[in-house]
PLY file of the C-alpha trace (Angstrom):
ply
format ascii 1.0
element vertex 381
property float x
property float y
property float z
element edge 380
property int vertex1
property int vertex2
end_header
-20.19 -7.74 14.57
-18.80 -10.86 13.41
-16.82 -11.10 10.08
-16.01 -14.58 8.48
-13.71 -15.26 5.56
-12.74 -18.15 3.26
-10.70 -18.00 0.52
-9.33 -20.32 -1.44
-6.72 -19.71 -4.50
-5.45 -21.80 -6.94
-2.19 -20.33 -9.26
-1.21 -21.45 -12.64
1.37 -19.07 -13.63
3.57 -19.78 -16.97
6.53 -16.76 -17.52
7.82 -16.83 -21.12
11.32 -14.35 -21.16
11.21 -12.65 -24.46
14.88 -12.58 -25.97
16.39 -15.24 -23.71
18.25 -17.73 -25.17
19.31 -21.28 -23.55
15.91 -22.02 -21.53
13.91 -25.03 -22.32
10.45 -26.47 -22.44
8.69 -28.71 -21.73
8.18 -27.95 -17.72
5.26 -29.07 -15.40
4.28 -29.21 -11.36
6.33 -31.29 -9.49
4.50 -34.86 -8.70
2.93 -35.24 -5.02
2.43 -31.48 -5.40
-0.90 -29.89 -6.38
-1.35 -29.76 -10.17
-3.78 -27.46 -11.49
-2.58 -27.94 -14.68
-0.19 -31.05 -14.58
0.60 -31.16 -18.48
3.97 -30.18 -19.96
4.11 -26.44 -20.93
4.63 -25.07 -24.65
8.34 -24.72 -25.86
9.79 -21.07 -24.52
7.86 -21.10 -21.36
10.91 -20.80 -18.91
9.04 -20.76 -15.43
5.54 -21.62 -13.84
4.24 -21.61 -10.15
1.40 -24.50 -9.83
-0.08 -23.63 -5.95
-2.85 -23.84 -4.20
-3.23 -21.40 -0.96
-6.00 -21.90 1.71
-6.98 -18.62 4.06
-9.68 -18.79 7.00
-10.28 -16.06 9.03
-12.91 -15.28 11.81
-13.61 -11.79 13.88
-15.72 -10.89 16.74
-15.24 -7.09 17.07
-17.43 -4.35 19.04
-17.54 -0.95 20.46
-19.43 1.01 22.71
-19.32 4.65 23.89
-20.51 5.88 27.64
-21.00 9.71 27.77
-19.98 10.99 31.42
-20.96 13.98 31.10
-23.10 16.59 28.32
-19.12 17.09 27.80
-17.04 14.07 28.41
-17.38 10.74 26.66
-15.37 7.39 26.79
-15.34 4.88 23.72
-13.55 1.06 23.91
-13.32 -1.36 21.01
-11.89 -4.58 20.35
-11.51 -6.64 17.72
-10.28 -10.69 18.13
-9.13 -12.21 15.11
-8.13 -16.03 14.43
-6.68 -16.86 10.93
-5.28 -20.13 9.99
-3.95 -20.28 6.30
-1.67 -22.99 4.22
0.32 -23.30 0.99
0.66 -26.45 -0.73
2.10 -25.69 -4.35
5.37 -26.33 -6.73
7.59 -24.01 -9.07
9.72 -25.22 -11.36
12.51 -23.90 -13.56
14.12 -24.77 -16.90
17.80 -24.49 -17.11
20.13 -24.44 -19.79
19.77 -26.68 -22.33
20.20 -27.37 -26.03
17.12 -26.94 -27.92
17.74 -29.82 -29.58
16.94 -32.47 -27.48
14.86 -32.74 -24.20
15.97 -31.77 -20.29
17.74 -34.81 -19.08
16.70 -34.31 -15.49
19.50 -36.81 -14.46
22.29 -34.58 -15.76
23.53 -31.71 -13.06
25.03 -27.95 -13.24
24.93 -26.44 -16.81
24.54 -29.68 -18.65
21.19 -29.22 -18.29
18.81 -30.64 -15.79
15.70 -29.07 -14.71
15.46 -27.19 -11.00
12.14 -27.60 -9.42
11.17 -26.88 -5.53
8.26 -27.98 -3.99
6.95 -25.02 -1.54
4.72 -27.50 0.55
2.99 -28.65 2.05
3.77 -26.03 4.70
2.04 -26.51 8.73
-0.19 -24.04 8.49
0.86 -20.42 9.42
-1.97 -19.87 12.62
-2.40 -16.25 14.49
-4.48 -15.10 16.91
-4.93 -11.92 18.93
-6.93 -9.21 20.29
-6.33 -5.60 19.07
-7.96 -2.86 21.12
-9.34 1.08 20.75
-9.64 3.73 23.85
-11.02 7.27 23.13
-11.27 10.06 25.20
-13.44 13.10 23.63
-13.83 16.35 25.65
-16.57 18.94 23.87
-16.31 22.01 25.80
-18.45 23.71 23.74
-21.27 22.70 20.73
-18.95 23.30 17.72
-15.53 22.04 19.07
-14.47 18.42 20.23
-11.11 17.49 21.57
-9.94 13.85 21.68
-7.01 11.23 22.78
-6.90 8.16 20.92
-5.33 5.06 21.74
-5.51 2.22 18.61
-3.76 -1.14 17.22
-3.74 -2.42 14.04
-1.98 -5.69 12.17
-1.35 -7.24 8.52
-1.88 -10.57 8.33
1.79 -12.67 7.94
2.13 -15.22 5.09
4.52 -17.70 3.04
7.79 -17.68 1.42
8.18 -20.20 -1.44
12.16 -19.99 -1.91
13.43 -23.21 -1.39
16.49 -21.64 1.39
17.68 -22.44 4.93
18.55 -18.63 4.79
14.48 -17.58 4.22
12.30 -18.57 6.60
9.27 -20.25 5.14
6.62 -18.08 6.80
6.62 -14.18 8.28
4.03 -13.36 10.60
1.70 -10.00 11.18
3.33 -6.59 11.54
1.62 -4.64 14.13
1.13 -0.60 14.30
0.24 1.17 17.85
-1.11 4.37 17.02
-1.06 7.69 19.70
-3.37 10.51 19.10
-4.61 13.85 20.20
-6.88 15.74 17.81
-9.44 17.97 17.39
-12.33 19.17 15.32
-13.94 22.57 15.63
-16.19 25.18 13.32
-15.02 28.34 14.26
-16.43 32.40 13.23
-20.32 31.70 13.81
-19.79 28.63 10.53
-17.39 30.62 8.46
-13.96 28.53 9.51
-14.20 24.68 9.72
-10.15 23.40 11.32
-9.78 20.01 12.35
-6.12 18.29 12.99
-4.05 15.81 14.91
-0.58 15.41 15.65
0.20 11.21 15.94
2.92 9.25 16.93
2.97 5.39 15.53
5.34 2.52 16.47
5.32 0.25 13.93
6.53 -3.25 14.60
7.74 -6.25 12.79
7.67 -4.69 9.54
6.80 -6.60 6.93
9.71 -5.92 4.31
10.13 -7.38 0.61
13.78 -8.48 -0.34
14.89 -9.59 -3.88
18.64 -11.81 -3.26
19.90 -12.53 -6.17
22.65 -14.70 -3.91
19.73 -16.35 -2.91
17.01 -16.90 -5.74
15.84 -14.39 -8.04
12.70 -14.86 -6.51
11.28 -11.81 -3.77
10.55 -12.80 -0.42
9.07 -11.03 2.60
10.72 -11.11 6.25
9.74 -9.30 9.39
12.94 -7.02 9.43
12.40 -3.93 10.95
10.59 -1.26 13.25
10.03 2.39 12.62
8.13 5.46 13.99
6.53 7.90 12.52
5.79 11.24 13.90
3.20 13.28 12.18
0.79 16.43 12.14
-2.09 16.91 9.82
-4.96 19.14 9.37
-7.21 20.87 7.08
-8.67 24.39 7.23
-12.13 25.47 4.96
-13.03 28.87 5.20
-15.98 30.64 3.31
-14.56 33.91 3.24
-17.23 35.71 1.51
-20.64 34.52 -0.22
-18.62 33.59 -2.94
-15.52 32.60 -2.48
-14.36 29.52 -0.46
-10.49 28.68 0.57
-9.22 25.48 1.32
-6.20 23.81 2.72
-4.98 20.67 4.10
-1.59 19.62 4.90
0.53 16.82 6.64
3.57 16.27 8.14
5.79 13.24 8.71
8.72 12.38 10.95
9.75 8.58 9.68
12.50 6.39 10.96
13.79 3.35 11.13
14.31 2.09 14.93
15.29 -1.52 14.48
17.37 -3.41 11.59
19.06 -6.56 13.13
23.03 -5.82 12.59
23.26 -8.72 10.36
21.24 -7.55 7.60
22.69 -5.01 5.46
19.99 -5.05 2.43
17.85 -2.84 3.99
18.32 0.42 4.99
19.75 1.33 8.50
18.63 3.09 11.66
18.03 6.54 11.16
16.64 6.27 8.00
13.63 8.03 6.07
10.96 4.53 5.60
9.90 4.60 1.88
7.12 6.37 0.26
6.70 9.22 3.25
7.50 12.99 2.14
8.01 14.45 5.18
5.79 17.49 3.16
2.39 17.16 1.97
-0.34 20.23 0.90
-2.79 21.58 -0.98
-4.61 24.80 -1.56
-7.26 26.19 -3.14
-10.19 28.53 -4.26
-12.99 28.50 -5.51
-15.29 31.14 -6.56
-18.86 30.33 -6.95
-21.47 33.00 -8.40
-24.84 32.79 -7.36
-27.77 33.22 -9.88
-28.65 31.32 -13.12
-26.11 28.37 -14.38
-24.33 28.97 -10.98
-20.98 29.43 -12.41
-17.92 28.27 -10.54
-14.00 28.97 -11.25
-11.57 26.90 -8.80
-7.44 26.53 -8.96
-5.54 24.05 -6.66
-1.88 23.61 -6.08
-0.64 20.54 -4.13
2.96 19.95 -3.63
4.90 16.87 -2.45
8.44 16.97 -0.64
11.35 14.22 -1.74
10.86 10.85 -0.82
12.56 7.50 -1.02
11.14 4.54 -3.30
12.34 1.85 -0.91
13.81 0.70 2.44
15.30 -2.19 0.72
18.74 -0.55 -0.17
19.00 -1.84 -4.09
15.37 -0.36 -4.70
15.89 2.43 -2.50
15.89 5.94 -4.96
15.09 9.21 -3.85
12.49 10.09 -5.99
12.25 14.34 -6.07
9.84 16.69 -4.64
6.78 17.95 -6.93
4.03 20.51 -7.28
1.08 21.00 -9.19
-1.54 23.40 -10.73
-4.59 22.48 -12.11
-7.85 25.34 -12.46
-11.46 24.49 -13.68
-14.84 26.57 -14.69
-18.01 25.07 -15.04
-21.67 26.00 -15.71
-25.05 24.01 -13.71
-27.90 24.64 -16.03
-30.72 22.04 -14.42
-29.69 18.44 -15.12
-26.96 19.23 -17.43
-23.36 20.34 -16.30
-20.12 21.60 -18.18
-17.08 21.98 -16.71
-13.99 23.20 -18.53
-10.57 21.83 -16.54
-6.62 21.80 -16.79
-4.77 19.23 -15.21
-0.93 19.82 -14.15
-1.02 22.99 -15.74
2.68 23.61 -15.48
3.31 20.00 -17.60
5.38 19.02 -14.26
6.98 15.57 -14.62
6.62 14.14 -11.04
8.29 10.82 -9.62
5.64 8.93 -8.72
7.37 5.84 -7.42
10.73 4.26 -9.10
11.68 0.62 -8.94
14.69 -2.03 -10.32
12.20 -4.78 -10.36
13.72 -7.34 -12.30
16.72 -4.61 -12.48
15.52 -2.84 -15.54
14.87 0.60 -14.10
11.51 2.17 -14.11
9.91 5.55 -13.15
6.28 5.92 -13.02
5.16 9.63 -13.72
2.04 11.64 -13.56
-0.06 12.42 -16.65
0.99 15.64 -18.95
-1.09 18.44 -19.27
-4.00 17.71 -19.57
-6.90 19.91 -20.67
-10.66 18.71 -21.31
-14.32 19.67 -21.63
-16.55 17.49 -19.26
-20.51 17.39 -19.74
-22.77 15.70 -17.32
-26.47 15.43 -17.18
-27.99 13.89 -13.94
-31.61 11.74 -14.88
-32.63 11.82 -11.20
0 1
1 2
2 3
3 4
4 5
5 6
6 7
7 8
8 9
9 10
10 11
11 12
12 13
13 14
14 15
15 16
16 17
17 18
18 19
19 20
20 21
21 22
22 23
23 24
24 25
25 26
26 27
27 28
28 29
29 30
30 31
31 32
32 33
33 34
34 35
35 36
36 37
37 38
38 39
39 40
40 41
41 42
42 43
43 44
44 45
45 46
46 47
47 48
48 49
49 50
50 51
51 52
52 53
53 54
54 55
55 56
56 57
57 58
58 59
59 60
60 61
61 62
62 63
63 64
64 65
65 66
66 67
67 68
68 69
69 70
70 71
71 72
72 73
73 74
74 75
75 76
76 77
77 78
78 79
79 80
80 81
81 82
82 83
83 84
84 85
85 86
86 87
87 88
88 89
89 90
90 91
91 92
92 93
93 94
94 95
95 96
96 97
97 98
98 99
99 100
100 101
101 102
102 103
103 104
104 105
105 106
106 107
107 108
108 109
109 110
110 111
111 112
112 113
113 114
114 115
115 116
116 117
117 118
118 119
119 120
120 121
121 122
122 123
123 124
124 125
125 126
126 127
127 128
128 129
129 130
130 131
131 132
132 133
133 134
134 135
135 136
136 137
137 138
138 139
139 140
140 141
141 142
142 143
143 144
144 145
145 146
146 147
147 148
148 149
149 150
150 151
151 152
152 153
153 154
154 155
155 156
156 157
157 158
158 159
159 160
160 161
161 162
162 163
163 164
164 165
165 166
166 167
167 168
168 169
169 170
170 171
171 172
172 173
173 174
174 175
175 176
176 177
177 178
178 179
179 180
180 181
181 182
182 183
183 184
184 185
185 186
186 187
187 188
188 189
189 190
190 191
191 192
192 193
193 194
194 195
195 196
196 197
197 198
198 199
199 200
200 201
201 202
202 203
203 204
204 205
205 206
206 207
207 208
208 209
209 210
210 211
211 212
212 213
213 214
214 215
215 216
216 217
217 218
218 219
219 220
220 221
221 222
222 223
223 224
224 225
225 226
226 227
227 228
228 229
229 230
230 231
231 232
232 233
233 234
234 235
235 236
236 237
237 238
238 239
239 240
240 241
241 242
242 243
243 244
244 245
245 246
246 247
247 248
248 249
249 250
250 251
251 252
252 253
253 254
254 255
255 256
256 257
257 258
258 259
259 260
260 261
261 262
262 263
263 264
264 265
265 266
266 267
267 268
268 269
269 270
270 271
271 272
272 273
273 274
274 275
275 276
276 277
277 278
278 279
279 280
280 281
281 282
282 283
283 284
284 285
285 286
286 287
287 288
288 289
289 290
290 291
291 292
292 293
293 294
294 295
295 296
296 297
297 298
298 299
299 300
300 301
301 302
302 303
303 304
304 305
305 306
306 307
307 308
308 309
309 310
310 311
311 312
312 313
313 314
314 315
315 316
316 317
317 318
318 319
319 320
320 321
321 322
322 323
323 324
324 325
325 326
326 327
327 328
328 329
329 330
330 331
331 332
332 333
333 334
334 335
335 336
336 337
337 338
338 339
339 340
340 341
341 342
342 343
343 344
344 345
345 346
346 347
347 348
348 349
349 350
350 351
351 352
352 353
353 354
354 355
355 356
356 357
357 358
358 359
359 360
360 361
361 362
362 363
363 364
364 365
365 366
366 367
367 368
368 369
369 370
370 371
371 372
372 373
373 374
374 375
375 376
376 377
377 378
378 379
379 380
């Protein structure tokens, strides 16, 4: 296949600071910058971006499988990629002034002059590169296959607009390198479906989002680090009667941190858990299903969630707790209509979802309460 993107982006961004005091208006994009909107902005608005950002990007990619044998297989992919994109673009920033009179942009420090960067134009930020697939499946017998994988994957790099010799002005593509074995199988003549795979990843050049306030209060992104992760994961069905059906799938995570240059101490070190990666993840459930008219159903799930850390950067970086949940359901199928009764987070638990400073006003994004409803569907086809 061939895939083909073009993008282009215009910003006009105006930030108004509710309850600050000594910003002033008017503001506007910097001249020989772009200028989406190249009037003056209302009284109060304290900061704009005015940008323009170009991305082209072109992919030939292909695979193709040879089978050896009835039981041995070999699949190669590849995938080229050439992407070419540019920022041309101003912010600009109101300092403090006295509300009665204008900016004078001649004046410096606190008197009162207006700071403004432009953030281009930037050379363009080109990559290009060939990522590659290998797979090696063995199926010794009609209901089980074995495999060994061997994949790469990227993230496309980008800009920086903070006007600092300390940032660089672009970071490039992070790269992952991905090591599998797996398997999937149906087991007792259909009753028992297990699949899994234990992984190992090296992930390179990881793209990581830092907030210096010595710097600007603005957040930019710099190829920092590179971790591993370690994993297993799987998932078991079995239909161990008729009517009743148990479930469970599960994953486990090894993370660390392999590389953080000695210089930087905003992020944190080597050893260290990456961010959003409980190193404990299942669920179970059951579900009983009767057979006859309205085929009635009753199902309960629990899922829990280990501890895990909001951030790598070390001012965001909270250890959020572990969590479980409980939610049940019972429904009725009575020809196009359906009614399902459910409970969600039956137990009201109050999980950390993901915490953050952004801005440094602390916040902590939850689940939803209980939650208990009455659900009717009816199907026209």
């Amino acid at each position: 296949g061939v895939f083909y993107d073009d993008i282009t982006t215009k910003v006009d961004t105006n930030f108004y600071v509710a309850g600050s005091t000594g910003f002033f208006a008017p503001n506007r994009p910097l001249a020989g910058s772009t200028q989406n909107n190249p009037d003056f902005r209302p009284q109060g608005i304290t900061f704009i971006n005015d940008a323009v950002r170009e991305e082209e990007q072109i992919a030939f990619f292909g695979e193709v499988t040879f089978d050896l044998t009835d039981q041995w297989s070999l699949t190669a992919g590849a995938r080229y990629y050439d992407l070419e994109s540019s920022l041309l673009g101003s912010s600009s920033f109101a300092n403090v002034c006295d509300f009665s009179m204008p900016c004078d942009e001649s004046q410096d420090g606190e008197g009162g002059r207006n700071f403004d960067e432009i953030f281009a134009p930037f050379l363009p930020l080109k990559e290009s590169d060939t990522i590659i697939k290998g797979v090696v499946s063995w199926r010794p017998v009609d209901d089980t296959l074995f495999y060994l994988l061997y994949s790469e994957g990227f993230r496309p790099g980008g800009f920086n607009r903070v006007d600092s010799d300390e940032v660089p002005k672009t970071y490039i593509s992070d790269e992952v390198t991905n090591y599998e074995f797996g398997w999937k199988s149906t087991l007792l003549g259909g009753t028992l479906r297990f699949n899994g795979s234990l992984y190992r990843i090296d992930w390179d050049g990881l793209q990581v989002g830092i907030t210096d306030f010595n710097i600007s209060v603005i957040t930019f992104t710099t190829n920092a680090a590179d971790a591993e992760i370690t994993g297993f994961e799987g998932d078991l069905t079995w239909l161990a009667t008729d009517n009743l059906t148990l479930t469970g799938a599960w994953s486990l995570n090894d993370t660390e941190m392999v590389r953080v240059p000695p210089a930087v101490s905003d992020i944190a070190g080597v050893g260290s858990r990456l961010a959003l990666a409980p190193e404990v993840q299942y669920n179970v459930s059951a579900r009983y299903q009767w057979l006859g008219d309205m085929s009635p159903y009753a199902q309960v799930v629990y899922s829990y969630t280990s501890d895990q850390y909001s951030s790598i950067v070390v001012d965001n970086r909270f250890l959020q707790q572990s969590y479980n949940t409980l939610d049940a359901s019972f429904g009725l199928n009575m020809g196009n209509w359906s009614l399902e009764l459910f409970g969600e987070n039956l137990t009201d638990e109050r999980a950390q979802l993901f915490i953050n400073s952004l801005d440094t006003d602390l916040r902590i994004t939850t689940n939803r309460p209980r939650t208990i409803g009455l659900k009717v569907q009816y199907d026209y086809f």
